[in-house]
SEKEKE-231131 format. One line per 3 residues: their letters; for each residue x, y, z negated of C-alpha. Coordinates in steps of 0.05 Angstrom, whole numbers, plus 5000, padded with zeros to 4 digits. Layout:
BEGIN
a> X/Y/Z ~ ...
//
This chain:
BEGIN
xxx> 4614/7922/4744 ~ 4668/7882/4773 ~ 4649/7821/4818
xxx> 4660/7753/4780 ~ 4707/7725/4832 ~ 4760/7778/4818
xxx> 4756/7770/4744 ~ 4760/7692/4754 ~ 4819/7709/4800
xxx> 4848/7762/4759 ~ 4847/7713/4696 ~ 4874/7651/4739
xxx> 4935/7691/4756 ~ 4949/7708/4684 ~ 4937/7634/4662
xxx> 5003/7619/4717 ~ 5042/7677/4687 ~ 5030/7647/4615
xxx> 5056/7578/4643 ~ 5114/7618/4672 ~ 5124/7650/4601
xxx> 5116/7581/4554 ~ 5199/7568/4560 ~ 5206/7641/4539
xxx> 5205/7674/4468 ~ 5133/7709/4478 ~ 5110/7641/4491
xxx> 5048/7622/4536 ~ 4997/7662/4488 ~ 5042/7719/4489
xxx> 5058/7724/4563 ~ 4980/7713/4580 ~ 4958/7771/4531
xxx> 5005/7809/4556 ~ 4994/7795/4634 ~ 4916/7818/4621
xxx> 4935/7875/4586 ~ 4997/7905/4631 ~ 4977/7855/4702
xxx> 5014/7790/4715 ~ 5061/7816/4771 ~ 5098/7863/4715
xxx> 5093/7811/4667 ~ 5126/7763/4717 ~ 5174/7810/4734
xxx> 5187/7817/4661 ~ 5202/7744/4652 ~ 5243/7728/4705
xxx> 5290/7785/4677 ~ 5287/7743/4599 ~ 5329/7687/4587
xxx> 5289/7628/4561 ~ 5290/7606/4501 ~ 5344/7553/4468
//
């Protein structure tokens, strides 16, 4: 069983990525789902290769 403070951590870091992703098309439900499924490094990655939306 994983220790609470890296799931709090893990989570907290996929909460920023969503705030990254809320000017993009996936939005900040999409980049957070997204972020905990894949991690939030690729999904940042990911957006900072996107164009945001217009």
């Amino acid at each position: 069983m994983m220790h609470p403070v890296v799931v709090i951590t893990y989570l907290g870091l996929c909460a920023i990525v969503g705030l990254f992703g809320r000017d993009r098309a996936l939005g900040f439900g999409g980049a957070f789902v997204f972020a905990i499924i894949l991690t939030p490094l690729i999904v940042a990655i990911m957006l900072l290769l996107t164009q945001p939306k217009h």
